[in-house]
Each structure stands twice: as C-alpha cells, then as structure tokens.
N, C-alpha and C positions, 0 to 999 in steps of 0.2 A: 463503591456503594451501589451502583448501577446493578453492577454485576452480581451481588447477593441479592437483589430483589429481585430480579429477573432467574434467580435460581430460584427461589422460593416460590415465585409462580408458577414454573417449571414441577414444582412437589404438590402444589395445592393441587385441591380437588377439580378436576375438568367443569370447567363451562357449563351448565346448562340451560335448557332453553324454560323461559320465564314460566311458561306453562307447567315445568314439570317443578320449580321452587318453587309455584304456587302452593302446589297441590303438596308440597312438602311441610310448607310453612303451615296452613288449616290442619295437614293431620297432625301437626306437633302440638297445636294449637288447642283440638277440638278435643283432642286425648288428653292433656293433662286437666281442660275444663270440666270434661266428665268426671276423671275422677279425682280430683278437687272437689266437687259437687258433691260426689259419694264418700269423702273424706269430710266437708263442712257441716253437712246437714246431721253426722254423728253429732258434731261440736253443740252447732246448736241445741239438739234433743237432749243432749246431756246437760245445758244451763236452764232449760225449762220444763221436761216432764221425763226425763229417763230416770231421777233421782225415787221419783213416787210409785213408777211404773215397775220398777225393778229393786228398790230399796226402800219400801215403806216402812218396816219395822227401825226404823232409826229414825237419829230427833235432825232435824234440818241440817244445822250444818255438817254433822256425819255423812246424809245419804247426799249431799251436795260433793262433799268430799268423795267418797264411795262410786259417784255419778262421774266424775272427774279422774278418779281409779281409772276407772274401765277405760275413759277416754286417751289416758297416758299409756294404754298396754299396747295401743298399735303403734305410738313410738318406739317405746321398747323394740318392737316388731320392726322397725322400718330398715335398721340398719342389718339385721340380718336379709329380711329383703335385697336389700343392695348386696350383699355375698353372693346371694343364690344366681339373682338374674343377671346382678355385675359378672359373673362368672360364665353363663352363657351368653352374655351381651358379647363379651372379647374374646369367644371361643367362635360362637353359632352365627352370631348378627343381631343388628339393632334391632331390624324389624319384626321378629317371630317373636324375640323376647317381648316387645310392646304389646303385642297382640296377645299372648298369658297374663303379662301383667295386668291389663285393659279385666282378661276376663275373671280374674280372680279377684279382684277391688271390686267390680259391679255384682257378681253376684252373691259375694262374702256379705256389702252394702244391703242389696233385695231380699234378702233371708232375713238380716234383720225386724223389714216390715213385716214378717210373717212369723216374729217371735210372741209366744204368749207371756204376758206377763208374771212377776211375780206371784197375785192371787191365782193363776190358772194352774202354774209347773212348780212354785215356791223354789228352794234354792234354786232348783235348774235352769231357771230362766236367768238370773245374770252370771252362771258360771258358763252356759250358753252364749249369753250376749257378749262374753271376754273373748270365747275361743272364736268368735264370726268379727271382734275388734281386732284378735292379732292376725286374724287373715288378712283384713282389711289392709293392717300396715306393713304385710309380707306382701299385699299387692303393689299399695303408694312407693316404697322401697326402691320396687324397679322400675316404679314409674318416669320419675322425672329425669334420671341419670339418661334412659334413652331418650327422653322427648328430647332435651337439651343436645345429646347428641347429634340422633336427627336433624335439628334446626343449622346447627354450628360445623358439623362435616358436609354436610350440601352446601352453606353457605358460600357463595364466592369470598375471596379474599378483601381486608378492609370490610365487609359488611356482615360479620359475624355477630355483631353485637346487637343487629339490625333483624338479622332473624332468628337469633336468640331469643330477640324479644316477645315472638309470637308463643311459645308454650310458658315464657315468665307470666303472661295475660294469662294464661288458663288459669291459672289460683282467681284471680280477679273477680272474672266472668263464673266458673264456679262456685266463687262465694257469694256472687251477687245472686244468682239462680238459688241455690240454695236456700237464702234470706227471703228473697223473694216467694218461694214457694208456702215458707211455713208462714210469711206476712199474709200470704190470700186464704190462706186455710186458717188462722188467727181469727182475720179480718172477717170471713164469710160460717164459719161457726161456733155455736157456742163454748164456753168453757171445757163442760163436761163430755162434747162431743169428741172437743180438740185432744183432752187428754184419753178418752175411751179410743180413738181410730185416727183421728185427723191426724196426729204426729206420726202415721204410719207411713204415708200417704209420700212424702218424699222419697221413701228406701224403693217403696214398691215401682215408683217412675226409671230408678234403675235399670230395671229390666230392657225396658225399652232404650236408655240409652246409651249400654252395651251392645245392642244393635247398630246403632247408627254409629259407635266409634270403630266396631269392628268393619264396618261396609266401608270406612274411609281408611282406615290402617291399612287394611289389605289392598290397598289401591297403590302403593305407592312402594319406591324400590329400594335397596339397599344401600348407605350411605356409599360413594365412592369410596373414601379414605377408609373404611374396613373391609371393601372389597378387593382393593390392594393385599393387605396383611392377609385376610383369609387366601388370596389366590397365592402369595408367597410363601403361605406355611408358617406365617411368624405368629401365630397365637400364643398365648403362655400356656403352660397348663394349668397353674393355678392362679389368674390375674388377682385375687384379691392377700393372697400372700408375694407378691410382688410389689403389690401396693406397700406392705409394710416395710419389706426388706429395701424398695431404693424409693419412696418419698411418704417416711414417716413424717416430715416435716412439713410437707404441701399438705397430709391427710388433717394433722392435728391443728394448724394453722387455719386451714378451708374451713373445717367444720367449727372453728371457736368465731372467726367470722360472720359465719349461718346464726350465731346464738340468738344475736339481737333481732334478725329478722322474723325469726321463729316467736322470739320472748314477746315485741311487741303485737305481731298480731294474734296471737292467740290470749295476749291480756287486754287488748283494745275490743276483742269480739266476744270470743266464748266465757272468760271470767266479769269482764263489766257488763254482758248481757245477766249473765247472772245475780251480779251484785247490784245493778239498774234496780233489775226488777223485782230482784228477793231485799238489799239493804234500803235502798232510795227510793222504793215506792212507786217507780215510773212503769208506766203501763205495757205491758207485753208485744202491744198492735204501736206503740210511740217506737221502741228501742229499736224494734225491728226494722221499722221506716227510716229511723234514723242509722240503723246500719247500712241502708240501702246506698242512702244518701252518702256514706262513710267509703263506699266501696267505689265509688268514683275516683275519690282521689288515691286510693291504692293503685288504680289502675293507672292515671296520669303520671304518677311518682314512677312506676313500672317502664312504663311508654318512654317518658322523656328520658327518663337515665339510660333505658338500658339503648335507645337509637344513639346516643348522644357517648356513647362509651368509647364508640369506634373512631372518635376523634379525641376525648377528652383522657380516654382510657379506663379503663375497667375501677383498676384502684382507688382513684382520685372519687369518683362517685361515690363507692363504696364506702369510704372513708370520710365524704359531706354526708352522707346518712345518715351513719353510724354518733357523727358528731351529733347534727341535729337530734338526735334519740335520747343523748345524754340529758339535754337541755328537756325536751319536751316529756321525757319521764316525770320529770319535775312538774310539770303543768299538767297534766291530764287529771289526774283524780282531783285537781281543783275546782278544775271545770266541770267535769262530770259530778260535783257534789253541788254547784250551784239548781240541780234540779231542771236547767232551762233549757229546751231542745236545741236551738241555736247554737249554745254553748257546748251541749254534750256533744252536738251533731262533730264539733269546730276541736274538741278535743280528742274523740277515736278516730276524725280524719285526717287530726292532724299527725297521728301516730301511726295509721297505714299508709300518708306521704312518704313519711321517714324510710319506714319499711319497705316500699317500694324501689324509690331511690338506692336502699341497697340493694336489694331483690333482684330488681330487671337487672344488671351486670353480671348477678350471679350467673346466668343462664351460659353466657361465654366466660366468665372467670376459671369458675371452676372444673369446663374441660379442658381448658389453655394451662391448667396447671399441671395435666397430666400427658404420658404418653402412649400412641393407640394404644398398643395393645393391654391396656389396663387403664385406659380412657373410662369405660363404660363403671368400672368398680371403683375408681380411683376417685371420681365426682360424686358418684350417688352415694359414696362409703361419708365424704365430706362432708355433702347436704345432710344425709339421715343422722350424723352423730351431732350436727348442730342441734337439729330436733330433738333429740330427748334431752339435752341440756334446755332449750331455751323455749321447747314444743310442750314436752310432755308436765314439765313440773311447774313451768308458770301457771297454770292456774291454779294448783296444788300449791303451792309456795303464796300465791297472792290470796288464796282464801283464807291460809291460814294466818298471815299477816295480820289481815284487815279486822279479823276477828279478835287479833290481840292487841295490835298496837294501832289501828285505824287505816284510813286509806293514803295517807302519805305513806306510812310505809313503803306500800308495793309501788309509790312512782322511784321512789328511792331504789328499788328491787329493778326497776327497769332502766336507773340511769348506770346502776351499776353493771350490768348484762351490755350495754352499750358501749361501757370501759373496754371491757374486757377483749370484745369486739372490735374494738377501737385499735387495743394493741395488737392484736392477730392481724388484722391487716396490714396495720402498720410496716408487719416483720413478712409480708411477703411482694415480690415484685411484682412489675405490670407485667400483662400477658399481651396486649392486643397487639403486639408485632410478630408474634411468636407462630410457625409454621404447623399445622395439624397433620401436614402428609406423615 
C-alpha cells in the first residue's frame, strides 16, 4: 500500500509554491464568476423584461415562453461548446483555450446591451438576440471544463476538491453580482426607465469585465499534467470522439448527475423569479433581495461539500444532495405560494443548498472521471449535456406545468430530475483516490 501511494505521488502534478496555486485558484475563480455573470444576468432579463422587449406581439404567457426559448438556445449551444474548446483544450492547452472562451461569452453578453429592440429592428432584433445567446453558450461550453481543469491539475494531491472548489464559487458570486446589479437598477429607477435602458445596463458592464478576466488569465501557466502529454506527444486527434468510443459510460452517467443541479437552480432563480413576480404578485425590487439573500446559501452548500469531498469523497456528497433535492422539490412551491418573504427567501435557498452540495464536488468529480488526454472534453461534454436536460427545459417545462396543472406540479418535476440523478450517481464510482498524471 505504501508503495502505490508513493508511486502515485511520483505521477501527480509537482509541487508548487503557494503563491503560484494562489494565483491559479483566483484565475479559476474570477473567470467562471464573469462569466456566470454574463450567463445569469441573460436569465434574469428573460423572467422580467426581455419577454416585452423583444416579443410584445404575443399574450403573456407565449412571450414568457418565447422569452425562455431564446434563453434555452445557449444550452442547446453549450455542449457543442464543449466539442470545439474540449477539442483544443486536449490538443493546444488549458490556458489559451480559457482566454477565447472568456472572450467570446463577454462579448457575445455586451452586444446584447447594445441590441435594439423589437419596436426599433421588428423580427431582427430577437432572431439577433438568438444568434448573440447561442454565442453565448458556445462561450460557457468551454468554459467551466477548463476552469475546473485548471483548479484540479494544479492541485496537489488529497486537495483537489479543495481547489476545485474555487471556480464551483464562480456560479455563486456571479449570480449574486448579477442579482444584485439589476436589484440597484430596480431599486434606483423608475419602471419605465428600467424597461426603456436600465435592463441594459448589466450586458454593457461586460465589457469591462472581460478586461479584468483577461489581465488575470494571461498571468498564470499551463496546467503541469497537460504539460507532460503535450511534451510527450500523446494528444488525441480527436478527444471528443474518444470520449465516445472508451467512456460512453462516464459521459452518460456525469451528465444525468449534472441534471438535478442544473433543474433546481434554474427553477429556484429564473422560473420562480418569473412566476413571483408575473403568478404571485410579489414585487420585482422584494424577489430580487430575496434572491440575494438565496445566493448565500448556494455558496455555503458549494463551499462545504466541495472542501469536505476530499475526505468524505466526491460521491457520497453528491448523492446527500441529490437526496435532499428529492424531498425539498416537494416543499418549495409551497412555500413560495405562501406569499411571505421569510418563507420564499427559506424555500429557493433552501434549493440552491441542495444544489450546491451537489455542485461543489462536481468541480473534481467530473475530471477524476476522465483521462488527460480527453480530460478537458470528456467533463465539459458531461456538465453541458446535463444542462440542456436539466438547464435549458426547466423553465420551459415548469411554466408550462404551472399553467396547467398548478405549482405542485413543477415541485413534483423537480423531485423527479433529482431521481433520476440519484440513480446516475448511484452507478458511478468514487474518484477522489484516483491519480490525474
């Protein structure tokens, strides 16, 4: 026993000094919270004015529907994403691929603020605002497969799950910024101002923070463990049909696990903002505060699991969340219909807990399922096909629930996405002993 860990240390990634897994850990960090950011603040504008802005000739719930289209196309988008840059990620390197990805999500995002609306362009403006959503999600795509990278081939050994955890946080902090932006812009103008310009106003901050992720990307070096493969010549040619031909099983598995983390927070944020504020009557400047409030314990649920994975292991977390999800599907649109903030606040945070708890492990799970040289395709192909199962249609699925059969439905819709989840992880094994050289 001795003797195999001491050879596996031997494989792992060399040493390095605190200062340079600092500055690894922030750029994994700082890069998936931008553009998470530039990924969330779509969500939002689509549950509160992209609907009017872009499909007024339709009766609400259509252009709510329609609104919620465009939002599912950069799913669609993500897992091709993952082809493209998974494919230069295990050919080129982590790091250049991040720094395209970075700039093709920011400024696909910033364009947006600067689309005219429906009254200005008429059709063109939302067959416009599709093709600048599935840029979007051909940027996110290749985003998270390398941040997670990043974090988990630097990591020393036993603490992968520790700096995994740092680009898990960028959804977090992303969504919190996000929330927070269009909450002060709510909060400090009028209605009519908010829906003429004020909702622009988050896309156009992009600009700027494609700047400050690219001045931190470019600072930092190439993962050891694909510096090996690249100096030895063992690239694939085509990592993402390797991915099929030896772990269709890891790919199908990974990504049915992702569903539930996908399903609840994009029903606990961008459909019950919607449904708050368009079925329930609660105030636009209340939901948002209470999403705020919401986004804390995403983050703690994040934090605790994913540090706590490298002892307790990746699965076993994964798999208390996924439970917990079952149960609490059941309970959220109860609470969120009693009308009372406390209550709401205590139901969507109780559901990005869950989410988190599975969430942060993912960051090391799902590179530990793969091997280098088809590392970088093999995880981001897993994460983005959970998303359009559990990303793109929940809210699409839960508006059209609610409109037919009420708002238990869609917790029933969410306990069942947590099954499913449930048994996908079930059927795959622990990784956190597993060697990355």
């Amino acid at each position: 026993m001795q003797s195999e860990t001491t050879s596996d240390q031997a494989t792992a990634a060399p040493a390095e000094s605190k200062e340079s897994l600092r500055r690894v850990a922030v750029a994994s960090f700082i890069g998936t919270a931008i553009e998470f950011y530039d990924f969330y603040i779509y969500g939002t504008a689509a549950a509160l004015v992209l609907n009017e802005a872009f499909f007024p000739t339709l009766d609400p719930v259509n252009a709510t529907l329609a609104s919620f289209s465009t939002y599912a196309v950069a799913f669609a988008a993500r897992p091709l994403g993952s082809v493209i840059f998974g494919h230069f990620g295990d050919r080129v390197g982590r790091k250049s691929v991040l720094v395209a990805s970075l700039l093709l999500m920011g400024l696909s995002t910033a364009f947006v603020g600067l689309l005219p609306g429906y009254g200005t362009w008429g059709i063109w403006a939302p067959l416009l605002l599709i093709a600048l959503r599935f840029l979007q999600g051909i940027g996110l795509g290749g985003e998270w497969g390398g941040a997670a990278l990043l974090a988990a081939e630097h990591a020393p050994r036993g603490r992968r799950g520790l700096y995994a955890a740092f680009p898990q946080l960028g959804p977090s902090v992303g969504f919190f910024a996000a929330t927070g932006v269009f909450w002060l812009l709510s909060s400090e103008l009028d209605d009519a101002a908010f829906r003429s310009w004020g909702w622009r106003v988050p896309f156009l901050l992009s600009f700027l923070l494609v700047g400050v992720g690219l001045f931190v990307r470019l600072k930092i070096s190439e993962t050891p463990v694909f510096a090996r493969v690249r100096d030895a010549q063992e690239a694939g040619k085509v990592p993402a049909a390797d991915v099929l031909r030896r772990h269709p099983r890891e790919l199908l598995l990974g990504a049915g696990g992702m569903i539930i983390a996908y399903g609840l927070f994009y029903t606990a944020t961008t459909y019950c903002l919607s449904y708050a504020t368009g079925t329930l009557g609660i105030s636009r400047n209340t939901m948002l505060g209470l999403s705020l409030v919401a986004c804390l314990f995403l983050a703690a649920g994040t934090w605790l699991a994913a540090t706590r994975s490298d002892g307790a292991g990746r699965r076993k977390l994964v798999l208390l969340g996924s439970g917990c999800a079952v149960v609490w599907g059941l309970v959220l649109f109860p609470l969120l219909d009693t009308r009372q903030p406390v209550l709401v606040a205590l139901g969507i945070g109780g559901a990005l807990f869950c989410m988190g708890v599975i969430y942060g492990p993912m960051g090391a799970f799902l590179p530990e399922l793969f091997g280098t040289t088809v590392r970088y395709s093999g995880a981001s192909l897993a994460y983005n096909l959970g998303g359009v199962l559990g990303g793109a249609v929940a809210p699409l699925v839960a508006t059209r629930l609610q409109s037919s059969f009420g708002s238990a439905s869609v917790g029933w819709y969410v306990s069942a996405m947590a099954v499913v989840s449930l048994a996908c992880v079930l059927a795959l094994p622990e990784t956190r002993e597993r060697d990355l050289g």
